[in-house]
C-alpha positions, 0 to 999 in steps of 0.5 A: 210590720207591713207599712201603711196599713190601716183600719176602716170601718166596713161598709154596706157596699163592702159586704161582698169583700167581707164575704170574701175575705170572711171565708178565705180567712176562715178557710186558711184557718181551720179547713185542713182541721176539720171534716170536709162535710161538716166544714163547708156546711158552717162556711154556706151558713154562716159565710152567706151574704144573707147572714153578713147582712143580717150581721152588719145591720146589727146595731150592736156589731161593728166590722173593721177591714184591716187594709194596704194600698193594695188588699183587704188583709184581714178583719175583725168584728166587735159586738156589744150588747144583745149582739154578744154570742154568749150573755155571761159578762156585763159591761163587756165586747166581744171579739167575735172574729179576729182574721188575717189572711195567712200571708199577713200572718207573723208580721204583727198585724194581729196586734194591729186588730187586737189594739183597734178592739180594746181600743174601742172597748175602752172607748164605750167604757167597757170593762171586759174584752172577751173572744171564743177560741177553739181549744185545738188552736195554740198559737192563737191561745198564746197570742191572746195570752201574751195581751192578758187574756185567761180561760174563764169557761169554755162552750160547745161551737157547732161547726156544721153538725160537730160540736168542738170546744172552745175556751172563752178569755176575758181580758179585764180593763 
């Protein structure tokens, strides 16, 4: 594990780095897996500062950086309430997005996110934690597994004008 990391809240000053790092993760993640067209047509729309402007005002959604000395190495966003992408469980957060860069990838960073989110689950006496994984994703399936997350449905994700599927995984606290 990388030594002297740590979690911070993001800032409204902070929204061009979150943009930043917000698509470079994303980008890392599934640009090889998906058609160019229909890719870059989800980054312009969701990844705009306009729309992580929107996002970050939202009283029921909270960003986090995961820093170095050096880097922004990835983030994470929480969302409660009205905020929840799907309305399917009460009392629950959601993680909406969990990212490292793919350099930070396998030095257990990962939990270092995972922990900060049920953290603060536990915190606003929530009792589910929940998050949306693309079915084509196994290793991040396995990660959230191994914390006890399991599938309890799945939905349609619109990348571009390509819908996929993505499971949905409750952890119960």
């Amino acid at each position: 594990m990388i030594k002297n990391q740590f979690i911070r809240l993001v800032e409204k000053v902070d929204l061009p780095q979150l943009q930043q790092i917000a698509r470079q993760t994303f980008v890392e993640a599934f640009g090889s897996e998906n058609t160019k067209q229909a890719f870059n047509k989800y980054l312009d729309k969701n990844f705009n500062l306009d729309q992580l402007q929107r996002e970050y005002d939202n009283p029921h959604s909270t960003f986090y950086f995961l820093e170095n000395a050096h880097e922004i190495m990835g983030y994470l966003k929480l969302n409660v309430h009205s905020a929840q992408t799907e309305k399917k469980l009460a009392d629950a957060l959601e993680i909406e997005r969990i990212y490292l860069l793919k350099k930070y990838r396998g030095q257990s960073l990962g939990k270092v996110l995972m922990d900060k989110a049920i953290e603060t689950a536990q915190k606003n006496s929530k009792k589910v934690v929940w998050l949306g994984v693309w079915e084509h994703n196994p290793s991040s399936i396995k990660f959230y597994q191994k914390y006890g997350f399991r599938i309890f449905d799945k939905h349609n994700f619109m990348m571009g004008d390509e819908a996929q599927k993505d499971f949905l995984m409750k952890l119960e606290l």
